[in-house]
Structure formats: structure tokens, C-alpha cells
Residue frames as qw, qx, qy, qz and C-alpha x, y, z in Angstrom:
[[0.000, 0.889, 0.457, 0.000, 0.00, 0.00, 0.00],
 [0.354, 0.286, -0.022, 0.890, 1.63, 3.66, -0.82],
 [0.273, -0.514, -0.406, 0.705, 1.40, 6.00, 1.34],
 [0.284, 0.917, 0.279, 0.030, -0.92, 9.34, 0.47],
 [0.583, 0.256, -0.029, 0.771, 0.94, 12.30, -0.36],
 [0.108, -0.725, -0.348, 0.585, 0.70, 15.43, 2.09],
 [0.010, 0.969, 0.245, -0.017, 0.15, 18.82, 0.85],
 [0.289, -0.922, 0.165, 0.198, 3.01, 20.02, 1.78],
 [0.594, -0.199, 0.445, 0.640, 5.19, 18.14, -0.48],
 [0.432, 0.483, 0.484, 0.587, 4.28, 20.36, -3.36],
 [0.244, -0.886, -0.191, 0.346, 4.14, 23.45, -1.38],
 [0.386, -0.317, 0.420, 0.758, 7.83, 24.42, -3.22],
 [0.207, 0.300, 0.753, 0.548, 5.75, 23.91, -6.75],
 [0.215, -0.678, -0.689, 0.138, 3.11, 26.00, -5.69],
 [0.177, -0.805, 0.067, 0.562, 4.83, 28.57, -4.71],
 [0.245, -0.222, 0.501, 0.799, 6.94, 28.97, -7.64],
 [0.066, 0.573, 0.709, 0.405, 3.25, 28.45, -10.05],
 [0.323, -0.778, -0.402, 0.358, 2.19, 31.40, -7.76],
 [0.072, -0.803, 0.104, 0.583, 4.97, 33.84, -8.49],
 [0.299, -0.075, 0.681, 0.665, 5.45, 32.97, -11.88],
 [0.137, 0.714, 0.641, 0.244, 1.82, 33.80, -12.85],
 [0.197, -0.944, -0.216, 0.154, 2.14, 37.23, -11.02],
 [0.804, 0.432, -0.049, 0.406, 5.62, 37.53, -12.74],
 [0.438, -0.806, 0.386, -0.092, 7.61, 37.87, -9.93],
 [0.611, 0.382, -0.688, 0.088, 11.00, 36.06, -9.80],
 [0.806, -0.519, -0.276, -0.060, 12.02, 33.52, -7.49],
 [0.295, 0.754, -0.452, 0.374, 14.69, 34.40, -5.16],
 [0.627, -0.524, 0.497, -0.290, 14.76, 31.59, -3.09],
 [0.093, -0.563, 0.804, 0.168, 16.76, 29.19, -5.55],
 [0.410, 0.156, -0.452, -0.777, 15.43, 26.45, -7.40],
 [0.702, -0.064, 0.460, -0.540, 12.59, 24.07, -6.86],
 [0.960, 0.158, 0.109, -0.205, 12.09, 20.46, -7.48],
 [0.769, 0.321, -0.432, 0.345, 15.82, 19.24, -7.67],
 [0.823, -0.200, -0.393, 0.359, 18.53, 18.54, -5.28],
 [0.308, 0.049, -0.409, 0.858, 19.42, 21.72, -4.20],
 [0.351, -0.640, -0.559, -0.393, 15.64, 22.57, -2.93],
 [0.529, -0.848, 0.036, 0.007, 16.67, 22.63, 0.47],
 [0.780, 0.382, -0.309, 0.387, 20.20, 22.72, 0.52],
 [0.057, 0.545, -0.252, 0.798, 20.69, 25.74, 2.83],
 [0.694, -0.516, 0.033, -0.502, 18.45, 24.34, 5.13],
 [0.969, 0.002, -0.166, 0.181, 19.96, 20.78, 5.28],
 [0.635, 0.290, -0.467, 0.542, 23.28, 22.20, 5.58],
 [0.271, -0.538, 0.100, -0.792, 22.00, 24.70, 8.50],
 [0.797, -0.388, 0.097, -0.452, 20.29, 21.85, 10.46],
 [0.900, -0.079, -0.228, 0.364, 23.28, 19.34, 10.58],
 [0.249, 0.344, -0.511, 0.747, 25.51, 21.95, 11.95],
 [0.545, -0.515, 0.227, -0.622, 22.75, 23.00, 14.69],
 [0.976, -0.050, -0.144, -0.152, 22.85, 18.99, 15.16],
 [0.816, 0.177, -0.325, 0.443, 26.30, 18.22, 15.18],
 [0.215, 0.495, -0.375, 0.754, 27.40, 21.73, 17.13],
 [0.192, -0.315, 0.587, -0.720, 24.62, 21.35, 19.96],
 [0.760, -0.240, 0.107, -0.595, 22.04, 18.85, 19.88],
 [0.827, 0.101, -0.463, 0.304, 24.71, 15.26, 19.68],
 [0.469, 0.298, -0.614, 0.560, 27.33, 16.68, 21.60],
 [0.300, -0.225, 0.260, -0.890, 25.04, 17.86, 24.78],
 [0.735, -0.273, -0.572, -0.241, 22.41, 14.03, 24.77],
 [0.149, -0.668, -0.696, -0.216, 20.20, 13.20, 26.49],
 [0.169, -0.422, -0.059, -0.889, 18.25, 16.43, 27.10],
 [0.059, 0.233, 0.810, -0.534, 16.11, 16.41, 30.03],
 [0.204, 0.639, 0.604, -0.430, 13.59, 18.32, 28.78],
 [0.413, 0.617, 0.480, 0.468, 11.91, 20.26, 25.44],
 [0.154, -0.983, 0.105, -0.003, 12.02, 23.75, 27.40],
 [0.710, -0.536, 0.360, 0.281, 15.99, 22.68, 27.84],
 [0.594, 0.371, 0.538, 0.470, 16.23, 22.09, 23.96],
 [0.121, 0.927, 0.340, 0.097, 14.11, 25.47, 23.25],
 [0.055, -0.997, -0.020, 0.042, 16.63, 27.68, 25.18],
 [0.584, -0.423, 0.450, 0.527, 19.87, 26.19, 24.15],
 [0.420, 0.665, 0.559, 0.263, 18.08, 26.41, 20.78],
 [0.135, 0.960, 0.197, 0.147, 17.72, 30.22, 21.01],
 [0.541, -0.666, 0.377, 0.349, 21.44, 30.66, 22.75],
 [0.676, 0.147, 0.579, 0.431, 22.82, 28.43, 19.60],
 [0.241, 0.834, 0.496, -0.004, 20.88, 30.72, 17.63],
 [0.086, 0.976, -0.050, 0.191, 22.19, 34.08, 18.69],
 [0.338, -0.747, 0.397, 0.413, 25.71, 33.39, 19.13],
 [0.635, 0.214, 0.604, 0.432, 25.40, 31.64, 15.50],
 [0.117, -0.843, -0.523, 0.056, 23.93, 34.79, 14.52],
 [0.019, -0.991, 0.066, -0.112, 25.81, 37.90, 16.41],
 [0.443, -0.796, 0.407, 0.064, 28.75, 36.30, 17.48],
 [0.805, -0.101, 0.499, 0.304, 30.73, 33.92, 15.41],
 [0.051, -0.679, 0.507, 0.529, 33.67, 34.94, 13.06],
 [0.800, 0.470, 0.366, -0.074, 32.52, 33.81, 9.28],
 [0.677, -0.366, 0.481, 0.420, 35.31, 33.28, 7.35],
 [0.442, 0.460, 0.661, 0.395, 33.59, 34.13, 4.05],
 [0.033, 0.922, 0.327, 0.206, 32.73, 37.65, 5.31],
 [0.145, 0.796, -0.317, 0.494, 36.05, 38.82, 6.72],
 [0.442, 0.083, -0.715, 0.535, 35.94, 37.31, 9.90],
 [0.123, -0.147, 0.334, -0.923, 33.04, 38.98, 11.32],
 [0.378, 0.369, 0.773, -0.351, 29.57, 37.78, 12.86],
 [0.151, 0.427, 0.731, 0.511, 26.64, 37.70, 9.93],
 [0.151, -0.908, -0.341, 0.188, 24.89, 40.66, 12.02],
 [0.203, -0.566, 0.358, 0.715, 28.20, 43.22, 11.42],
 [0.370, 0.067, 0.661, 0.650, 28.74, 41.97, 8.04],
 [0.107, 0.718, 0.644, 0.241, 24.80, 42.73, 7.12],
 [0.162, -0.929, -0.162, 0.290, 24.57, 46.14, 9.05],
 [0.373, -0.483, 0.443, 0.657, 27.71, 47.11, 7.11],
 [0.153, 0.339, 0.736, 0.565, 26.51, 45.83, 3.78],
 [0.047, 0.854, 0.517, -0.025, 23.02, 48.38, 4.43],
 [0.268, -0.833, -0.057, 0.481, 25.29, 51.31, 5.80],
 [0.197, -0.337, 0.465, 0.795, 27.56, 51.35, 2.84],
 [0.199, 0.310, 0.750, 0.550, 24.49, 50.66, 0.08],
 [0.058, -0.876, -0.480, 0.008, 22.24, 53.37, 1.75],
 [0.268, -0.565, -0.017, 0.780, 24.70, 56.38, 1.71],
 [0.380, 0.888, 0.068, -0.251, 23.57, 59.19, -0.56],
 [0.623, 0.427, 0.334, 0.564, 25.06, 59.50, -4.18],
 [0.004, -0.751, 0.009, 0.660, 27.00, 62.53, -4.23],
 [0.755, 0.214, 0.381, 0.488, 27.35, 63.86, -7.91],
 [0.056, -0.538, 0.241, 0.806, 28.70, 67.10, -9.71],
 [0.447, 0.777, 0.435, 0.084, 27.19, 68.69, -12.52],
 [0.415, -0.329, 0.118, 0.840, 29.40, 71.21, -14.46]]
């Protein structure tokens, strides 16, 4: 017997039928092949491997939750990303706004 299919697996397809009719692009990367989730997948085996293995057995889901949100924000504001200079992904961003929002100065002669 095969199992139904949920809703939600076609939720990716959907979306994309969605903003293609309204001819919007997608800018969340492409749907229905192997890199669908990629970013996610790689995202949830670090959180796994950096704090929910090394830290077993939890006592409790409230115990999970607030190492969860700790993990979170020193992944976040503190750690030194190697791809951006060496600086947390909060600096890097607030930098990346401050330098793309300064006024255009120009000269006219």
C-alpha cells in the first residue's frame, strides 16, 4: 500500500506556479531538484552536530528550546565567518546596508 501524499510536499511547486503567474521572480533558488533545500539541510546538521549530539540526552523540550535560542544568537551575532572577513553575519549585514544606503553625491558642471 503507498502511502498518500501530504500537501506540503508540493508546497515548493506552488509557490513557484504562484509567483510565476504574477511575474515575480524567485529568489529563493530552485525548486524540485537537489538543491531545494540545501541551505536548510546544511543549516540543520551543523545546529545537530554543534549542539544537539554533543550535549544528549536532554532532560527536557524547554531545555532544547533555550539552548536552541542561545545556539541561535551566538550563531547569529557572534561567530567569526570566514567568508565575510571574519566577522559575525549581524556586522557583516549592518555594514553591507550602511555602505548601500549612503547618498550619491554627484557634480554637474
Amino acid at each position: 500500500m503507498r502511502r498518500l501524499l501530504e500537501p506540503e510536499q508540493y508546497t515548493s511547486f506552488r509557490l513557484a506556479e504562484h509567483l510565476d503567474a504574477d511575474g515575480i521572480a524567485a529568489s529563493i533558488g530552485s525548486v524540485g531538484d537537489a538543491y531545494d533545500n540545501a541551505l536548510m539541510e546544511s543549516m540543520i546538521g551543523l545546529y545537530k552536530t554543534e549542539l544537539i549530539k554533543p550535549q544528549r540526552p536532554w532532560k527536557s523540550l524547554s531545555q532544547v528550546e533555550l539552548a536552541t535560542a542561545e545556539w541561535v544568537d551566538w550563531y547569529n551575532h557572534r561567530r567569526l565567518h570566514g567568508e565575510i572577513g571574519h566577522v559575525p553575519p549581524v556586522e557583516y549585514e549592518a555594514n553591507h546596508y550602511m555602505e548601500s544606503t549612503k547618498p550619491q553625491v554627484t557634480t554637474t558642471i
